[in-house]
FIKOLZA-1660 file (N, C-alpha, C; in steps of 0.1 Angstrom, whole numbers, plus 5000, padded with zeros to 4 digits):
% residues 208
   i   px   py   pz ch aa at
   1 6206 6913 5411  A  X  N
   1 6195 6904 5407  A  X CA
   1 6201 6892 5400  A  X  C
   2 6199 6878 5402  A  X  N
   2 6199 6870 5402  A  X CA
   2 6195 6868 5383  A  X  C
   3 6200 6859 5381  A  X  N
   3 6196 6860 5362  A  X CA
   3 6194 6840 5359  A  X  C
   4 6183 6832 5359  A  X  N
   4 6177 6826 5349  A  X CA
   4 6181 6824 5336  A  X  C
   5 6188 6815 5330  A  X  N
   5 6191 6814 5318  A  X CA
   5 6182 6799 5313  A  X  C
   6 6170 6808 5298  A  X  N
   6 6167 6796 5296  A  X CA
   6 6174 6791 5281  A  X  C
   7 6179 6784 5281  A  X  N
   7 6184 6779 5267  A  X CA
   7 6170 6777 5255  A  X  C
   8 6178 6772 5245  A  X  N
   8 6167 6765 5233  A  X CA
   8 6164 6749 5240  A  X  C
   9 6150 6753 5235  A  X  N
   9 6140 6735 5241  A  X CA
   9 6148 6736 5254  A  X  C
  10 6144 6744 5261  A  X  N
  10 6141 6747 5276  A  X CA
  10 6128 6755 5282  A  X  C
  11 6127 6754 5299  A  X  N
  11 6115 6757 5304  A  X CA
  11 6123 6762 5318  A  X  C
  12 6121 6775 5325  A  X  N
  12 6124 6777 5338  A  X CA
  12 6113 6783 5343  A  X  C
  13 6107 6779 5356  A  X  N
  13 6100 6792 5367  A  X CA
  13 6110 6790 5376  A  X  C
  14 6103 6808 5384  A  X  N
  14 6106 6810 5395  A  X CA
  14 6098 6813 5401  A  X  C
  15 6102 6817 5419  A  X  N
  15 6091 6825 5427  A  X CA
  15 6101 6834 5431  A  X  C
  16 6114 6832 5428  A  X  N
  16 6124 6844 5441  A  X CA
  16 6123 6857 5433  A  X  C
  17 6118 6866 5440  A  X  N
  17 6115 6885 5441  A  X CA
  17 6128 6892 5435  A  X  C
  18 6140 6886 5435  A  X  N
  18 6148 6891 5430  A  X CA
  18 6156 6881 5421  A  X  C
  19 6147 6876 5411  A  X  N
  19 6156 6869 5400  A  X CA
  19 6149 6873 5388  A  X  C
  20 6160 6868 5377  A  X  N
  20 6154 6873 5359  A  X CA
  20 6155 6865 5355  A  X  C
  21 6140 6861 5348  A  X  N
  21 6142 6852 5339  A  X CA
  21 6145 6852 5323  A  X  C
  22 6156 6847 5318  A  X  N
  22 6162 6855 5304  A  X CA
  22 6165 6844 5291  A  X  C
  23 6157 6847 5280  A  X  N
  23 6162 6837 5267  A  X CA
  23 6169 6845 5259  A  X  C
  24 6179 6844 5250  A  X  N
  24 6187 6848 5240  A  X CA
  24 6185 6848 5225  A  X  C
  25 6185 6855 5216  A  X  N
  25 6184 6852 5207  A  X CA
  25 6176 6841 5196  A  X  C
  26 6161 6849 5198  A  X  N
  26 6154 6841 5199  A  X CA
  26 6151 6848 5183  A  X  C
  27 6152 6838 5174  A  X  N
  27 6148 6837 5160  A  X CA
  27 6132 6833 5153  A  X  C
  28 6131 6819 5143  A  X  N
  28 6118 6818 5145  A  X CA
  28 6111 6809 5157  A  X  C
  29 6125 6810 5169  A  X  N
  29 6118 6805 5183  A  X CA
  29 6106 6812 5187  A  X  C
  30 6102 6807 5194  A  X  N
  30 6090 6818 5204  A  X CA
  30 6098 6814 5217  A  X  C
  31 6095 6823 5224  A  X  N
  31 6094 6822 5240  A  X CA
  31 6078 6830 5247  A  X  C
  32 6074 6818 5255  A  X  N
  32 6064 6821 5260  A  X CA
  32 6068 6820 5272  A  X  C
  33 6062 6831 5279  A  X  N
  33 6064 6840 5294  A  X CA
  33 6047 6837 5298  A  X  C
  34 6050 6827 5310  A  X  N
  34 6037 6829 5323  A  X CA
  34 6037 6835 5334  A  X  C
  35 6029 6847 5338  A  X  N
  35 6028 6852 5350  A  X CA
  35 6021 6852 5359  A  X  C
  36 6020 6848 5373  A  X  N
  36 6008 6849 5383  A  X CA
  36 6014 6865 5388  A  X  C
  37 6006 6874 5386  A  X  N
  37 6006 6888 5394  A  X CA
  37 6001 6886 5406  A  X  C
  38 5999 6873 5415  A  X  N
  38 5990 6875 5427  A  X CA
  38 6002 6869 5436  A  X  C
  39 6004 6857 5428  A  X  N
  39 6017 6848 5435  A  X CA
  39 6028 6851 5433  A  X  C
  40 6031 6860 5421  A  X  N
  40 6045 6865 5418  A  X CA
  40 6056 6850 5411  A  X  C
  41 6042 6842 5407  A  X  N
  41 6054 6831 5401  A  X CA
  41 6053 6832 5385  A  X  C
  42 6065 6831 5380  A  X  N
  42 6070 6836 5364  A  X CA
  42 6080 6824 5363  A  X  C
  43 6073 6817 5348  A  X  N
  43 6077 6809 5336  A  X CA
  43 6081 6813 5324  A  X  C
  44 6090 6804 5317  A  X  N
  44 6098 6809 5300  A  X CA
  44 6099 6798 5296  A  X  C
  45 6089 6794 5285  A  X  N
  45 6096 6787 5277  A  X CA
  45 6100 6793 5266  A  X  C
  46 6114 6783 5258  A  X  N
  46 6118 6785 5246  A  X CA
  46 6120 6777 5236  A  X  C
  47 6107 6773 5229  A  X  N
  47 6106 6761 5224  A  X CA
  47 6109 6763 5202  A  X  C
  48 6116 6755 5200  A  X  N
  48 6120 6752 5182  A  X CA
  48 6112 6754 5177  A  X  C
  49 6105 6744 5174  A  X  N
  49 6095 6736 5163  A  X CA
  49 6080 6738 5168  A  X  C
  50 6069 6741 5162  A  X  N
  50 6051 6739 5160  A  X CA
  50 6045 6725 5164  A  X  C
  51 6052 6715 5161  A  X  N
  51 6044 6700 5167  A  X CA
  51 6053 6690 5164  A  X  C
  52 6049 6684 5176  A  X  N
  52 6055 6669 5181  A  X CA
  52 6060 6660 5169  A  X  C
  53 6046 6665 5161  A  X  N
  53 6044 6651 5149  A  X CA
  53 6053 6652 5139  A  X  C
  54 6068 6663 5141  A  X  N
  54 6075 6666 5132  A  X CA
  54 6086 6651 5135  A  X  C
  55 6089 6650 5148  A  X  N
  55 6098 6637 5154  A  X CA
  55 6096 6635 5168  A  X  C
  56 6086 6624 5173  A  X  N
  56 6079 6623 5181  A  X CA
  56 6088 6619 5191  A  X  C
  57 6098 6611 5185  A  X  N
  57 6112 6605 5196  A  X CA
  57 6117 6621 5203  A  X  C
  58 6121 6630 5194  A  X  N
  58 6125 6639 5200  A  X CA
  58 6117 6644 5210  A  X  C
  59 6106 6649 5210  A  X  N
  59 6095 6655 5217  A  X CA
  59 6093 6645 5226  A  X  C
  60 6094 6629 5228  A  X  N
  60 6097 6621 5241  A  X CA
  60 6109 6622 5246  A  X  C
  61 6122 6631 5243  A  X  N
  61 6130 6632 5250  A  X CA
  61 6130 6647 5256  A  X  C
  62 6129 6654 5251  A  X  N
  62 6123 6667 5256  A  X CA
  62 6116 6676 5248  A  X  C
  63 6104 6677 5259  A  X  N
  63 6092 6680 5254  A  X CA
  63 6089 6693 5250  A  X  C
  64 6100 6699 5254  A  X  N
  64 6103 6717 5254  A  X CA
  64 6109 6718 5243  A  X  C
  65 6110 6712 5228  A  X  N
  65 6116 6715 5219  A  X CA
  65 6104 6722 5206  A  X  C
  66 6090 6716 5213  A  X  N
  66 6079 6717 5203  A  X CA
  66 6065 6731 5211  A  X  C
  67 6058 6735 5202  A  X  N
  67 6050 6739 5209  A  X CA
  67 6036 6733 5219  A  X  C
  68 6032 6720 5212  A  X  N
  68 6022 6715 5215  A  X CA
  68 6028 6702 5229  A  X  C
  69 6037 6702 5227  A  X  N
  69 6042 6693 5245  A  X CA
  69 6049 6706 5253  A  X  C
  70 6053 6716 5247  A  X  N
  70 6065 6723 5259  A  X CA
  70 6053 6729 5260  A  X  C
  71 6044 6741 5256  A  X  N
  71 6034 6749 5267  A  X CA
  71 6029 6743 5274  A  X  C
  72 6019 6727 5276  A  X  N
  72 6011 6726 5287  A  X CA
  72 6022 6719 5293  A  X  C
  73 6037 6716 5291  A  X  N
  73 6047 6712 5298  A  X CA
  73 6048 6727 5312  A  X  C
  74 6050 6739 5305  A  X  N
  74 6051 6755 5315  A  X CA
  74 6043 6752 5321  A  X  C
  75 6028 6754 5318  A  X  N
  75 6014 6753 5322  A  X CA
  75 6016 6747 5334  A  X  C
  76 6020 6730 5338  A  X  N
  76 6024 6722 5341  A  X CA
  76 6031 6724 5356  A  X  C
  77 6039 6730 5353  A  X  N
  77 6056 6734 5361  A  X CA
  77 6048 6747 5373  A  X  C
  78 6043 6757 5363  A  X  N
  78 6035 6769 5369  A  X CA
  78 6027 6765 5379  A  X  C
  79 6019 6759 5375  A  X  N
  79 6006 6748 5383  A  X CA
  79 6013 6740 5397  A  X  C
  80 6025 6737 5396  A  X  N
  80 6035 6728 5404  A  X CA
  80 6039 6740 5416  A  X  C
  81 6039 6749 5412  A  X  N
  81 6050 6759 5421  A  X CA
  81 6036 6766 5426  A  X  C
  82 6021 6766 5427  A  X  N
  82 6012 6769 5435  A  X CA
  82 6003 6779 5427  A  X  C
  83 6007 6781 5413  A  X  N
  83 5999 6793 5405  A  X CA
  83 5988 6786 5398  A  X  C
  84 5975 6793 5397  A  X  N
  84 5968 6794 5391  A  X CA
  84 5963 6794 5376  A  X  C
  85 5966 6783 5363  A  X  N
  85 5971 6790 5347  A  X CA
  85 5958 6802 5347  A  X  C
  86 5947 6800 5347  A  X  N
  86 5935 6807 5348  A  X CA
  86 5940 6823 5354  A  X  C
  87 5946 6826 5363  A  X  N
  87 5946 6837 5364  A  X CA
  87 5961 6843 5361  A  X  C
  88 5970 6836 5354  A  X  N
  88 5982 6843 5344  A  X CA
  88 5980 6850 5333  A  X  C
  89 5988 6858 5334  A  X  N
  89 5992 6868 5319  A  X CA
  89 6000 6858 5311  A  X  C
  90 5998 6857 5295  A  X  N
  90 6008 6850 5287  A  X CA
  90 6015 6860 5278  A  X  C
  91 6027 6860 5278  A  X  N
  91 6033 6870 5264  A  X CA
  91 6041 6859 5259  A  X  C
  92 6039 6864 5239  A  X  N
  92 6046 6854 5233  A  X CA
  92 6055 6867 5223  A  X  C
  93 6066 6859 5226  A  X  N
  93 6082 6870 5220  A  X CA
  93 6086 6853 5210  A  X  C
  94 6094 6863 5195  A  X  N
  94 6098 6860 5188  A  X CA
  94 6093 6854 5171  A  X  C
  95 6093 6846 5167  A  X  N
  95 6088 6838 5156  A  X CA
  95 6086 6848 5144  A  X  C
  96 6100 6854 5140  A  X  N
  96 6105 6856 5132  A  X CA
  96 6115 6852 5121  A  X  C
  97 6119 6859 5105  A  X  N
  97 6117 6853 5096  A  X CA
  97 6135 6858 5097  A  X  C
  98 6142 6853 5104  A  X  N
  98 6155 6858 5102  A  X CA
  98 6164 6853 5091  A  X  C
  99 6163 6842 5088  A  X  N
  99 6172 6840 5077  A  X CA
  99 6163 6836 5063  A  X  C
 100 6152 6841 5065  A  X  N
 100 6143 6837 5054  A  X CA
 100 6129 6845 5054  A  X  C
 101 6134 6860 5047  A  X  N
 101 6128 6871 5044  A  X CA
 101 6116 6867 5039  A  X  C
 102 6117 6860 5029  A  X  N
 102 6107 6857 5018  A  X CA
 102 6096 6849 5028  A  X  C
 103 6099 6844 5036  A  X  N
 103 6089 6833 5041  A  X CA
 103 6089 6819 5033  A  X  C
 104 6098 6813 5027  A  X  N
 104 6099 6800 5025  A  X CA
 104 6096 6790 5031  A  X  C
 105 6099 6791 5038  A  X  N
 105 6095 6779 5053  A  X CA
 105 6086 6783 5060  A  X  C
 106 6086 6795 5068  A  X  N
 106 6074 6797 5072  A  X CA
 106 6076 6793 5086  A  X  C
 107 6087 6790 5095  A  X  N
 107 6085 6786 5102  A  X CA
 107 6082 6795 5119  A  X  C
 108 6088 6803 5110  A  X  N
 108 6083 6815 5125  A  X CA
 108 6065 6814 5130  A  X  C
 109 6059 6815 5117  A  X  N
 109 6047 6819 5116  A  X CA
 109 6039 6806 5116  A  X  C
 110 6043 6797 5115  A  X  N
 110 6040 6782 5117  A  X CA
 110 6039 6781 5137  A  X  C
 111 6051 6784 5141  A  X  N
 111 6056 6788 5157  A  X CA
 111 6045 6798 5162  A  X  C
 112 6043 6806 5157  A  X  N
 112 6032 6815 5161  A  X CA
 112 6018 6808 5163  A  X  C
 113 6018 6806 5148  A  X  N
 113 6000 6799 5150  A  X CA
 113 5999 6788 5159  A  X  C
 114 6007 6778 5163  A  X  N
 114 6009 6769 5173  A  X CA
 114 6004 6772 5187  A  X  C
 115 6016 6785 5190  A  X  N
 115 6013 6787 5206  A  X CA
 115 5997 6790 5204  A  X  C
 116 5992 6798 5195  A  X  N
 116 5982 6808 5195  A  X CA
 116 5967 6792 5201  A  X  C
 117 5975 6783 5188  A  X  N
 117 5967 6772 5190  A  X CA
 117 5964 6765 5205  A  X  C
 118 5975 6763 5211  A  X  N
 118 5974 6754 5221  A  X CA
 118 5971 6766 5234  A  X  C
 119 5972 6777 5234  A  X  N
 119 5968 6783 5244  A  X CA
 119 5954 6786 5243  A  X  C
 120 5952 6785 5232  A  X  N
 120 5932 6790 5231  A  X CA
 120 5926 6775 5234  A  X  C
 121 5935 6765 5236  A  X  N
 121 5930 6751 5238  A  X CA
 121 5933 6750 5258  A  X  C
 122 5942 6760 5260  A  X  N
 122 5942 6759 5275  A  X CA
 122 5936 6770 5287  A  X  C
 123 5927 6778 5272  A  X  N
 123 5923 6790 5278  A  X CA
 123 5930 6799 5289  A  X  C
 124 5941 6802 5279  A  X  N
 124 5949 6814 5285  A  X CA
 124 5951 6822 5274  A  X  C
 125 5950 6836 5286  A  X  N
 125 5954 6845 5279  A  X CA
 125 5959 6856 5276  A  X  C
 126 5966 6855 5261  A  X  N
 126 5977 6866 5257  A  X CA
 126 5978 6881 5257  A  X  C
 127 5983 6887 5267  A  X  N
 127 5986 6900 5269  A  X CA
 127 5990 6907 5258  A  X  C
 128 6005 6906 5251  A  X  N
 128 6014 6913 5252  A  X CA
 128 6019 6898 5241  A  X  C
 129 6021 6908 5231  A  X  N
 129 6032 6901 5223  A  X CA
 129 6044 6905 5211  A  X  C
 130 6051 6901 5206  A  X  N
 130 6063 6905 5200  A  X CA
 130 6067 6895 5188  A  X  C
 131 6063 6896 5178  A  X  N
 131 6065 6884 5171  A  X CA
 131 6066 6893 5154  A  X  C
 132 6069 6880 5145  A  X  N
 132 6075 6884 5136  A  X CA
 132 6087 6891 5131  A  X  C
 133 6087 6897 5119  A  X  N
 133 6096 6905 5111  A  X CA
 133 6109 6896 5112  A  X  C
 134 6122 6905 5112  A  X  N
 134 6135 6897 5102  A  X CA
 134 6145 6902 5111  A  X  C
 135 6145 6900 5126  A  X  N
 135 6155 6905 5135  A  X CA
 135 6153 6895 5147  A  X  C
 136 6164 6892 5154  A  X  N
 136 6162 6886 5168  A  X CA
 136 6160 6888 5179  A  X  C
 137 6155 6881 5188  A  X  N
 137 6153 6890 5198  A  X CA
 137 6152 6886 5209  A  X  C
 138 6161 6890 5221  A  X  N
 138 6161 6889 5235  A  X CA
 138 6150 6893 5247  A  X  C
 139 6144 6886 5255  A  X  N
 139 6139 6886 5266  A  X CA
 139 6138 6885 5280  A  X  C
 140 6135 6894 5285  A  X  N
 140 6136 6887 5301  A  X CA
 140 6120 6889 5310  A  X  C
 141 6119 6887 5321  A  X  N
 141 6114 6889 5332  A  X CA
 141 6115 6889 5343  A  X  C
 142 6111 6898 5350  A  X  N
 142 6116 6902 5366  A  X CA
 142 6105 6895 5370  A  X  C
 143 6110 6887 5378  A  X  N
 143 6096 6880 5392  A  X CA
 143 6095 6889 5395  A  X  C
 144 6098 6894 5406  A  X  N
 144 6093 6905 5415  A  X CA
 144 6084 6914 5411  A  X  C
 145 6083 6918 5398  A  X  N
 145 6075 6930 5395  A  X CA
 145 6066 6924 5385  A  X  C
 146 6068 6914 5376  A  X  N
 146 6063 6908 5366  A  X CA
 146 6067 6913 5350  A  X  C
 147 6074 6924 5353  A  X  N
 147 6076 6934 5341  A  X CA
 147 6083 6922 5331  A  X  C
 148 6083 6925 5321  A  X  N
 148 6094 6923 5312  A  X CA
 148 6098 6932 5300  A  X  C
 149 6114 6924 5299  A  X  N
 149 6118 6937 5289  A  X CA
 149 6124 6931 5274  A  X  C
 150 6122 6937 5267  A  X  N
 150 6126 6934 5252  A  X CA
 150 6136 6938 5245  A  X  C
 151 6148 6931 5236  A  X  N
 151 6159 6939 5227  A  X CA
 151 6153 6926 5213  A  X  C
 152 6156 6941 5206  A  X  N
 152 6147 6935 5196  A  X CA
 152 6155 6939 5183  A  X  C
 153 6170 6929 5177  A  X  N
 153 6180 6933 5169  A  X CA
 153 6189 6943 5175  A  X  C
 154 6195 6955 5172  A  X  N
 154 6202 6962 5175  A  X CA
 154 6195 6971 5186  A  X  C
 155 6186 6975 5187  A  X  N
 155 6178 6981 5194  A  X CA
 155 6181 6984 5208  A  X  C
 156 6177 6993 5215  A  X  N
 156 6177 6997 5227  A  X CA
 156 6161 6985 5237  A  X  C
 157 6172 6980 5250  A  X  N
 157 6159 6975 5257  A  X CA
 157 6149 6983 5259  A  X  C
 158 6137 6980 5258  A  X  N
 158 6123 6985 5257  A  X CA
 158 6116 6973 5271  A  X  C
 159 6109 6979 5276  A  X  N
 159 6097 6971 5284  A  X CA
 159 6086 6966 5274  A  X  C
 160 6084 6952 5272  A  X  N
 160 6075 6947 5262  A  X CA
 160 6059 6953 5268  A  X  C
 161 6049 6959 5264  A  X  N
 161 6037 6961 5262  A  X CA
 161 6038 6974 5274  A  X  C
 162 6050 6983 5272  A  X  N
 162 6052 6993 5278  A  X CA
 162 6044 7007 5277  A  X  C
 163 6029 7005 5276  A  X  N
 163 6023 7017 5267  A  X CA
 163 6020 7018 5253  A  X  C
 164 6028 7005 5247  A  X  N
 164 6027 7009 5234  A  X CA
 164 6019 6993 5225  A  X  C
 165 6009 6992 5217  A  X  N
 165 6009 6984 5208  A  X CA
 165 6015 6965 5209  A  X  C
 166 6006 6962 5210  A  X  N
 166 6019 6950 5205  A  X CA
 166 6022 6953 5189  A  X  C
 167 6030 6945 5187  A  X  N
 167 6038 6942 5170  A  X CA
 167 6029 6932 5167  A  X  C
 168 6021 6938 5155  A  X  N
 168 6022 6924 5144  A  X CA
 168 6028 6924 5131  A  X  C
 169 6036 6918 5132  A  X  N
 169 6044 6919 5117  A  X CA
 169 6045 6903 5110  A  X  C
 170 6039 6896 5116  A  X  N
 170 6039 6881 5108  A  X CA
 170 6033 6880 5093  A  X  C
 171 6042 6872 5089  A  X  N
 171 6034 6871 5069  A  X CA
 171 6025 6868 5070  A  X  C
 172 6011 6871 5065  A  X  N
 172 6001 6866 5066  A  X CA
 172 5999 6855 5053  A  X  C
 173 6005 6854 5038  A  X  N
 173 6005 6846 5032  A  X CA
 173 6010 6834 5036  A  X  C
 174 6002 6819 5032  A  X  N
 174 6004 6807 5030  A  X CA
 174 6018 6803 5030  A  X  C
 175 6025 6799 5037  A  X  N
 175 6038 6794 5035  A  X CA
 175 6035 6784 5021  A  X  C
 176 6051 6784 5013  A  X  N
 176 6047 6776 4998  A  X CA
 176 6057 6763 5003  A  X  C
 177 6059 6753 5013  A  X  N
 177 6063 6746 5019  A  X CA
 177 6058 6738 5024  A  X  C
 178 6049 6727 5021  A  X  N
 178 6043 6718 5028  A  X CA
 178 6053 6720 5047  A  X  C
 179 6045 6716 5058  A  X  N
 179 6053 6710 5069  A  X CA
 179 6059 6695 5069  A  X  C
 180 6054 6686 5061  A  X  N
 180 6066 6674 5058  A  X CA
 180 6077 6680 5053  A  X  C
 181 6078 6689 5047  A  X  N
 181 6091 6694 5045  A  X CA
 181 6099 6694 5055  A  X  C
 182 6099 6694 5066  A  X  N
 182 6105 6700 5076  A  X CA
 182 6108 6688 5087  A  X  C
 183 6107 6672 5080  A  X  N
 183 6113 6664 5088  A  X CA
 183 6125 6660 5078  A  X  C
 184 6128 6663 5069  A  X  N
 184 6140 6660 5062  A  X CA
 184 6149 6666 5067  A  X  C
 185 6162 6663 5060  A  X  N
 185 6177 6669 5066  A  X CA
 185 6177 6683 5072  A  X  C
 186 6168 6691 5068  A  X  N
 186 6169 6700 5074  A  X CA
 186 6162 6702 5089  A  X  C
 187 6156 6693 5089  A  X  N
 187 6154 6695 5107  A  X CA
 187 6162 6685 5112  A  X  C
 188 6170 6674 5107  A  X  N
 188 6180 6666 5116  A  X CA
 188 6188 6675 5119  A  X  C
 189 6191 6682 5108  A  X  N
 189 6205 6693 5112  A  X CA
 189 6195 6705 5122  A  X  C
 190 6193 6704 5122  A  X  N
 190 6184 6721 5130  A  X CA
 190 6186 6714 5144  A  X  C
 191 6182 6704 5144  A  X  N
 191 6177 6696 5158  A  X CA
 191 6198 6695 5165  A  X  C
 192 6201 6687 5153  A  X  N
 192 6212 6687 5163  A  X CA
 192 6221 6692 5166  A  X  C
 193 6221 6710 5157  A  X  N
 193 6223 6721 5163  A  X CA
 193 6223 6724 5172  A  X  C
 194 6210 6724 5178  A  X  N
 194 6205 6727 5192  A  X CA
 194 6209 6721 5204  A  X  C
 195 6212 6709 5201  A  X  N
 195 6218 6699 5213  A  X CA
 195 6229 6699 5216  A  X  C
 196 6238 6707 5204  A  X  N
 196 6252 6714 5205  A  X CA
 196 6254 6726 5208  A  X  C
 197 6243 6731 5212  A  X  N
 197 6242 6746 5218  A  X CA
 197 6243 6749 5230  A  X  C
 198 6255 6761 5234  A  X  N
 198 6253 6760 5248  A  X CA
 198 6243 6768 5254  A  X  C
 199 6243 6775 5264  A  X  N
 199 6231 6785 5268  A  X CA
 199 6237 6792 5266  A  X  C
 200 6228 6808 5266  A  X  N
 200 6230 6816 5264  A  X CA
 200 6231 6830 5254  A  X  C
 201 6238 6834 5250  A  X  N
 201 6235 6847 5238  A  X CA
 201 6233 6842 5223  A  X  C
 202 6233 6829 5219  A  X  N
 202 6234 6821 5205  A  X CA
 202 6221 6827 5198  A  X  C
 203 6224 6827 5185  A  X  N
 203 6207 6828 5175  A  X CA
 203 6202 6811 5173  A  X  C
 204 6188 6811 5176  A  X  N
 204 6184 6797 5177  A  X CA
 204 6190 6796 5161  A  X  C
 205 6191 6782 5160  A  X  N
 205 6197 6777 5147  A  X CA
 205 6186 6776 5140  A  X  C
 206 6174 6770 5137  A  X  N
 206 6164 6770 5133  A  X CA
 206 6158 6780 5129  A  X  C
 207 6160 6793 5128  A  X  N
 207 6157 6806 5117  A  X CA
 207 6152 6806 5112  A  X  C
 208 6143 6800 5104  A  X  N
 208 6138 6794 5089  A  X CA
 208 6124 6800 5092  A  X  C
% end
């Protein structure tokens, strides 16, 4: 089987029956997985940051770094290769508190409410998801069958919505962090982390 590698502030489909599509160490990233079960065509994105309006230059250079330009960017791409968004499954993996137990920043759960936002604005809808708590987490998807599978910290791979529950483990208290917070030094440095990243098995740098 053929293996898909999506990096941070990336986007892949496919249609070939025998390829994976796979993100790495995904922190308070999200990765959002689209499926057509009719056409067999499957998307991943793996996007940083909640909105554009954090650095809009960045999000005009690629649009896959935020949630509100990279999903209807998938949307987009999916739509391109002959699928239907209306009749896809969406699962959202990740947007956890890995280097910030307490929820300081908040940004996993800032990432969460995002996707949650822009896909109830694109009327699609969420199967299957995996989000929160204080571990990282790897994903894939098989075109051919649609499955996907989850490693989630040290864990053994699991099939995501394999019979069991989704996870909710996200903080439900108010982050104590304005979001202006998060165009200072600390997202220059987050950002240019990322651009120094190669693909692959890395923890998104952006943790927070």
């Amino acid at each position: 089987m053929s293996s898909i590698v999506v990096g941070i502030s990336d986007c892949r489909v496919s249609n070939e029956p025998d390829a994976s599509i796979v993100t790495y160490g995904l922190g308070s990233c999200i990765a959002v997985i689209a499926y057509d079960p009719q056409r067999k065509i499957g998307g991943m994105l793996h996007y940083m940051l909640p909105e554009s309006s954090l650095d809009p230059q960045k999000a005009a250079d690629n649009p896959f770094m935020f949630a509100d330009t990279g999903i209807p960017r998938l949307f987009e791409q999916v739509r391109a290769w002959g699928s239907d968004p209306r009749k896809m499954s969406v699962r959202l993996v990740g947007g956890a508190q890995v280097l910030d137990p307490a929820n300081v920043f908040g940004i996993g759960r800032r990432n969460y409410l995002a996707a949650k936002k822009v896909l109830w604005k694109l009327g699609a809808f969420i199967s299957h998801e995996a989000v929160g708590g204080e571990f990282s987490r790897t994903v894939r998807l098989d075109v051919g069958t649609g499955r996907s599978w989850l490693r989630e910290g040290s864990k053994p791979e699991n099939e995501l919505g394999g019979g069991q529950a989704p996870q909710q483990a996200l903080v439900s208290e108010t982050p104590r962090i304005e979001p202006s917070a998060l165009t200072a030094g600390k997202l220059a440095a987050a950002l240019s982390t990322a651009a120094a990243q190669p693909k692959g098995g890395k923890l998104c740098p952006y943790a927070y």
